[in-house]
MARDOKE-603911 format. One record per residue: residue number from 1; residue in one letter; x, y, z of N, C-alpha, C in turn. Coordinates in pm, whole numbers. Atoms other than C-alpha are relative to their C-alpha. Example, Ala and Ser with C-alpha at 12.3 -4.5 7.8 and 13.67 -1.06 7.14 Angstrom:
<rs>
[r 1 'A' [89 -119 0] [1230 -450 780] [90 120 0]],
[r 2 'S' [-82 -119 -6] [1367 -106 714] [-77 109 73]],
</rs>
This chain:
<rs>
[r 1 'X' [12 116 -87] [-1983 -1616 3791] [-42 50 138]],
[r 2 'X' [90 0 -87] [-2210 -1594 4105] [106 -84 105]],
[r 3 'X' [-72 118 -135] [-1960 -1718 4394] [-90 25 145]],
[r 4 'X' [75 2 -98] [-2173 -1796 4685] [93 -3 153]],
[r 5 'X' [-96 -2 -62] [-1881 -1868 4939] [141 -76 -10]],
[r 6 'X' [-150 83 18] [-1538 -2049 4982] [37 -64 111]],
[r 7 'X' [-59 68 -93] [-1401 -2296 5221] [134 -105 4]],
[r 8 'X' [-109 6 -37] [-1093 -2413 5330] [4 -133 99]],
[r 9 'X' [-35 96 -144] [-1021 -2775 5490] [96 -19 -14]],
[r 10 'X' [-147 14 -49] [-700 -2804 5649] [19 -190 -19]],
[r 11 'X' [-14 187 -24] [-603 -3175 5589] [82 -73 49]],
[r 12 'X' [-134 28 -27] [-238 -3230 5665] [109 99 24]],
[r 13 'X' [-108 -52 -28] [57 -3119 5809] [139 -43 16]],
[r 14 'X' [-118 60 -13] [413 -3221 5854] [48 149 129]],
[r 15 'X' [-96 -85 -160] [729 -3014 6066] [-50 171 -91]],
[r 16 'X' [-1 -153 13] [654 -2648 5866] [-110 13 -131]],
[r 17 'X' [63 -5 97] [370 -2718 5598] [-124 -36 53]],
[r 18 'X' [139 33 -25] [-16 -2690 5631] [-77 -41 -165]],
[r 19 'X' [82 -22 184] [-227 -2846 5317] [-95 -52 12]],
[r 20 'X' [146 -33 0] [-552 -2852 5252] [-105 48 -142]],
[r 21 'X' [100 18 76] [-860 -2821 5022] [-50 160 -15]],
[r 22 'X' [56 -109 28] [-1003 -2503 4868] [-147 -42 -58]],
[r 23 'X' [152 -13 63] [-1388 -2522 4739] [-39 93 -2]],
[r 24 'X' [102 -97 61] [-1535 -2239 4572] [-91 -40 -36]],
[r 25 'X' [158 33 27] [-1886 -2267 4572] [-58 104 -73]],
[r 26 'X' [47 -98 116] [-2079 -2083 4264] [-156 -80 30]],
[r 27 'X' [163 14 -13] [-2459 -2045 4235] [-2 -64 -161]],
[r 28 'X' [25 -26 107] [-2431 -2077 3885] [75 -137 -71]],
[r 29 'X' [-106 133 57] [-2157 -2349 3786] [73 -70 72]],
[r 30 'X' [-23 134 -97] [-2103 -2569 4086] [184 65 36]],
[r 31 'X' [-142 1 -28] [-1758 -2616 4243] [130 -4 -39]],
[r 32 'X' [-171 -13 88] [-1409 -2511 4164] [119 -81 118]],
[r 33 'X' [-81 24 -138] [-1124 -2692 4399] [167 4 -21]],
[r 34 'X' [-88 -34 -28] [-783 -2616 4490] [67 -51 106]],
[r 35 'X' [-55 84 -139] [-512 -2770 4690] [52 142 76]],
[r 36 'X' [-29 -79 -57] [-388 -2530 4903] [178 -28 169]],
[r 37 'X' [-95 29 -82] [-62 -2471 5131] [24 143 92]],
[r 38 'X' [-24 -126 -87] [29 -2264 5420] [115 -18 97]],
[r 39 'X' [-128 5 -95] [310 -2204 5664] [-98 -16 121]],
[r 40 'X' [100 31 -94] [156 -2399 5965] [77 99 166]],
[r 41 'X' [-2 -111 -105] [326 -2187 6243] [-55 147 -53]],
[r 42 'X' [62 -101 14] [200 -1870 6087] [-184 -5 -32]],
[r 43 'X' [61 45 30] [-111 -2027 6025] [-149 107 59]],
[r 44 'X' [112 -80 -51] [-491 -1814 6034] [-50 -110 48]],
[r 45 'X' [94 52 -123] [-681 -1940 6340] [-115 -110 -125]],
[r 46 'X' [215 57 52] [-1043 -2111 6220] [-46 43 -18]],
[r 47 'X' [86 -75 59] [-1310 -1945 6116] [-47 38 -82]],
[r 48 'X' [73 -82 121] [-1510 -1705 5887] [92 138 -6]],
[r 49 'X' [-37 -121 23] [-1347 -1426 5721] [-80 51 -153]],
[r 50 'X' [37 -90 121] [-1403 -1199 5416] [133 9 -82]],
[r 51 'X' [-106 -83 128] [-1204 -1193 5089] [-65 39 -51]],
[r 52 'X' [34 -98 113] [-1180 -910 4869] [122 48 -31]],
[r 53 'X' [-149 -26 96] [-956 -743 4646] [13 146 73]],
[r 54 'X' [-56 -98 -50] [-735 -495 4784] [103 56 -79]],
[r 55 'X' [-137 30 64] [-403 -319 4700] [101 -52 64]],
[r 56 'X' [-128 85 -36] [-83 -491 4785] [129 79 2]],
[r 57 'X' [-156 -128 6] [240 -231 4852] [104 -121 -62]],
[r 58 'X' [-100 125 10] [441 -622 4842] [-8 -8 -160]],
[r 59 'X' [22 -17 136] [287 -701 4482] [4 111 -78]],
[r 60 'X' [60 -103 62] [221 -356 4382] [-134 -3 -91]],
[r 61 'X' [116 54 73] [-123 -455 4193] [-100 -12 166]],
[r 62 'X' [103 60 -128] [-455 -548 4375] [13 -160 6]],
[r 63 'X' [-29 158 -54] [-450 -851 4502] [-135 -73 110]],
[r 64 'X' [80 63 -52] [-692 -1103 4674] [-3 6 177]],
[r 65 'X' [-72 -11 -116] [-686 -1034 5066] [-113 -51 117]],
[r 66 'X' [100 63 -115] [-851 -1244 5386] [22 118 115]],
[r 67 'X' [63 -76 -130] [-975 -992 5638] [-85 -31 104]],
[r 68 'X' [93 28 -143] [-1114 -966 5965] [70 -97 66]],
[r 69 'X' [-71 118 -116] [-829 -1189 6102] [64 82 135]],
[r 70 'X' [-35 -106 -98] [-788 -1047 6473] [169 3 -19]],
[r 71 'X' [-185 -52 -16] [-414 -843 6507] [33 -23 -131]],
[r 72 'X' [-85 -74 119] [-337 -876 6120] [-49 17 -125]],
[r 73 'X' [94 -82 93] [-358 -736 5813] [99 -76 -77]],
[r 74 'X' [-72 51 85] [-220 -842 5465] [24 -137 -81]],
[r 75 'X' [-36 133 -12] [-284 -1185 5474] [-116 -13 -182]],
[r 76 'X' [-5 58 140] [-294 -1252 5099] [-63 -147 -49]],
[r 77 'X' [-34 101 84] [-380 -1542 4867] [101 14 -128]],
[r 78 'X' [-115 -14 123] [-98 -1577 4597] [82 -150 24]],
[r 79 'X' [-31 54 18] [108 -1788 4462] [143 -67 62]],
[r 80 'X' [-87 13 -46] [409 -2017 4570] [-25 -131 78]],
[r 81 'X' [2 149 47] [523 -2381 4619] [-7 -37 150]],
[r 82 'X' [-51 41 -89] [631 -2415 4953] [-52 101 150]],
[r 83 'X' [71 -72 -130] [479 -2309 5351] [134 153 31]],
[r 84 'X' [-94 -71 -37] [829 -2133 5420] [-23 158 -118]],
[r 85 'X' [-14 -83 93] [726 -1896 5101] [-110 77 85]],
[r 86 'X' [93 -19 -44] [414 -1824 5338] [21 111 134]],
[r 87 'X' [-2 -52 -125] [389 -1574 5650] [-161 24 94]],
[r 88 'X' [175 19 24] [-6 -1672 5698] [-68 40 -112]],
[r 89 'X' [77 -32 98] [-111 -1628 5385] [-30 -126 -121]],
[r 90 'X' [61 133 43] [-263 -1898 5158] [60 -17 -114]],
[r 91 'X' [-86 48 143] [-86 -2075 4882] [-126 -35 -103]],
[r 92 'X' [110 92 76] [-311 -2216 4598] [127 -108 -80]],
[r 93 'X' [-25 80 118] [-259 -2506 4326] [-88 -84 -78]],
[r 94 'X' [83 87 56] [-405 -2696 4113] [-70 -118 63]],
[r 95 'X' [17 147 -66] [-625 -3007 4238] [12 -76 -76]],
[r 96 'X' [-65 90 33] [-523 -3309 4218] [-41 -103 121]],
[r 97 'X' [76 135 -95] [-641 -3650 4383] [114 -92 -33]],
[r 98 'X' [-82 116 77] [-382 -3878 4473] [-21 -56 126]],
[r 99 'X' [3 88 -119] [-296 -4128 4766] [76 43 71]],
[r 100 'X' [-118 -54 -62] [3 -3961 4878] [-31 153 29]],
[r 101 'X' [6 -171 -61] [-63 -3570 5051] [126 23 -69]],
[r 102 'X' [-113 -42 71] [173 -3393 4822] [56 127 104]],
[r 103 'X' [-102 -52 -87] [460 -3211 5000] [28 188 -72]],
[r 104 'X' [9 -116 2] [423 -2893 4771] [-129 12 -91]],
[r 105 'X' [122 27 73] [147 -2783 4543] [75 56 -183]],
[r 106 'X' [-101 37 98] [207 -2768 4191] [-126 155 -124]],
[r 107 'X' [120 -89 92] [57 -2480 3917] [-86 139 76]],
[r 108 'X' [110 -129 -93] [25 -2189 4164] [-18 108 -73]],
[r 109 'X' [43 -168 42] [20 -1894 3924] [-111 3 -46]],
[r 110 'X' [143 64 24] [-220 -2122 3749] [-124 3 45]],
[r 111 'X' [86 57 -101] [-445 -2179 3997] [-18 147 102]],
[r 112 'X' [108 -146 -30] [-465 -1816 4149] [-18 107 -71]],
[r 113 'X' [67 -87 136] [-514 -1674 3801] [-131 16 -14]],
[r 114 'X' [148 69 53] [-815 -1894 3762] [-96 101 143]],
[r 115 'X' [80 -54 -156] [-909 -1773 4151] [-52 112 -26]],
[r 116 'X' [-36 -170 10] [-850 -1395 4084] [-128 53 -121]],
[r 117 'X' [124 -35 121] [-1065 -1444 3742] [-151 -16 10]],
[r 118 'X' [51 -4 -74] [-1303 -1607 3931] [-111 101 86]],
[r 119 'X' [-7 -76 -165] [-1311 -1344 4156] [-16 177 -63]],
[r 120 'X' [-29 -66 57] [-1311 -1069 3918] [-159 136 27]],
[r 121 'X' [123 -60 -43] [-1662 -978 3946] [-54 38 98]],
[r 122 'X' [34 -22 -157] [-1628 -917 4288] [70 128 43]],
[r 123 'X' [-69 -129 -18] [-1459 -583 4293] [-6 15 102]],
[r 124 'X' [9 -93 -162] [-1633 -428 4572] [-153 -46 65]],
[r 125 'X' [56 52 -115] [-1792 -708 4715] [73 -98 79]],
[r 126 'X' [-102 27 -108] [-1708 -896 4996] [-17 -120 -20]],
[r 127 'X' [10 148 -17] [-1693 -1323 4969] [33 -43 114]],
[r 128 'X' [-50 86 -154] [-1671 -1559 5311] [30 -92 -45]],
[r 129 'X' [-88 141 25] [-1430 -1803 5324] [10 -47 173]],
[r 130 'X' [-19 75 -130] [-1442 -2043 5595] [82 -92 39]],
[r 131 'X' [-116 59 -25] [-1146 -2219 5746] [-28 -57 111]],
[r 132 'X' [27 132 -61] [-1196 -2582 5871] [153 -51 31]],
[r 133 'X' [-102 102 -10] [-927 -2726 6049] [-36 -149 30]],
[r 134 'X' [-6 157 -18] [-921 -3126 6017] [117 -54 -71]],
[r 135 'X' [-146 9 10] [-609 -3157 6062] [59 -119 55]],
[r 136 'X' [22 149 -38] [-489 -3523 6040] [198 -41 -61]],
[r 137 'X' [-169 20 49] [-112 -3690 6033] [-26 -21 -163]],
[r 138 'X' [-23 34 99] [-8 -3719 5690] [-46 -172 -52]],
[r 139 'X' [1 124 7] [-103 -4042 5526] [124 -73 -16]],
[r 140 'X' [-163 34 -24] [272 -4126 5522] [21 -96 108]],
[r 141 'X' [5 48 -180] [251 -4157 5895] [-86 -24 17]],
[r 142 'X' [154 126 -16] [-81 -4323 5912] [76 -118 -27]],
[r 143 'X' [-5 93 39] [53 -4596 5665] [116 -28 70]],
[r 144 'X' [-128 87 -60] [398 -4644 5845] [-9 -19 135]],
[r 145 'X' [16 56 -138] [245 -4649 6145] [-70 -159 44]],
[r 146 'X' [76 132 37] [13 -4925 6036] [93 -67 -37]],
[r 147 'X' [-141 132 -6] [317 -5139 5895] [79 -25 85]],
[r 148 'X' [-8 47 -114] [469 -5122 6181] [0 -52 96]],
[r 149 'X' [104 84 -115] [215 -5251 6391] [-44 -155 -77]],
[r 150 'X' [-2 179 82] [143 -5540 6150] [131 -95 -32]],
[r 151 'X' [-152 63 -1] [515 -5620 6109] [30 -32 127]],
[r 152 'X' [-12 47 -138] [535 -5640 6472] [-119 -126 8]],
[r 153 'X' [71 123 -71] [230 -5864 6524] [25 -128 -97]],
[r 154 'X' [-82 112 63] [368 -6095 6224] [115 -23 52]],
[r 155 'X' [-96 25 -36] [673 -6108 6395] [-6 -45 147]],
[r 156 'X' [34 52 -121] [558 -6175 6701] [-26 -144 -4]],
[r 157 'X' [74 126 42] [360 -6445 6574] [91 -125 -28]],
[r 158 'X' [-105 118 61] [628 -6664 6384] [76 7 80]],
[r 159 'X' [-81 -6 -90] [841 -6569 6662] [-52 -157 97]],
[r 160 'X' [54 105 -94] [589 -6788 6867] [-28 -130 16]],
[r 161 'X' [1 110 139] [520 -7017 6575] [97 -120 39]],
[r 162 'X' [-129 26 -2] [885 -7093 6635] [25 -49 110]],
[r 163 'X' [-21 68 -156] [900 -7166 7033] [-100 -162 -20]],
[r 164 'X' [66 118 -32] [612 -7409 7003] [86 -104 -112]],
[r 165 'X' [-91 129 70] [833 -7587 6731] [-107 -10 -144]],
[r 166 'X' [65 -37 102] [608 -7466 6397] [93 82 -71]],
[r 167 'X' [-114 -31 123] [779 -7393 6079] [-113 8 -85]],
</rs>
């Protein structure tokens, strides 16, 4: 498989969770996608980096690793449900399209098996992954902010309804 590059949009966040979109782009067989989670205070900046497979002292095995991030090293993709499992390093999971931003991701060994296999043919070359932040409240807090505001101006309303003597 011919991977041409990889990108990364940040989509949501809450108090200690970053999640977001993976797209692997292939010359050969179109797009692979991935939800993705990260610990948003440890979180890699923006930008372009380089994965490639390295070794891992943590895993012991090689392992998938984003380089070229200024001041650190190590910063992994692997598996794991939750941002707090994270110290900047990228979660995967399965995608999944829903209405609700899911709070962990679901099928990570899954999902950076597929990456890693992926990725296999890339020994000792280098892939760019680019990391988009559009980083937007949860739709949670979109929608309860919006009921809110419409429960207030209905309530306002019949409130007013009510002075002029309308029932």
């Amino acid at each position: 498989m011919l991977i041409t590059h990889i990108q990364l949009n940040r989509k949501a966040k809450n108090k200690e969770n970053l999640f977001g979109i993976m797209t692997v782009h292939t010359k050969n067989y179109g797009r692979f996608m991935f939800n993705t989670i990260e610990n948003y205070e440890a979180k890699i900046e923006e930008g372009q980096y380089i994965v490639n497979w390295s070794w891992s002292p943590r895993f012991g095995k090689h392992k998938l690793e984003i380089s070229g991030v200024p001041g650190r090293k190590g910063i992994r993709i692997h598996s794991g449900n939750y941002g707090r499992q994270f110290r900047g390093c990228i979660g995967l999971g399965t995608f999944g399209i829903s209405e609700d931003i899911p709070q962990m991701v679901i099928n990570s060994k899954l999902a950076v098996s597929s990456l890693e296999k992926m990725m296999m043919d890339k020994l000792n070359e280098r892939v760019i992954i680019k990391i988009i932040d559009n980083e937007e409240k949860t739709d949670r807090v979109v929608s309860r902010e919006i009921s809110s505001a419409i429960s207030k101006i209905i309530s306002d309303r019949v409130r007013r309804g009510h002075e002029v003597g309308l029932k």
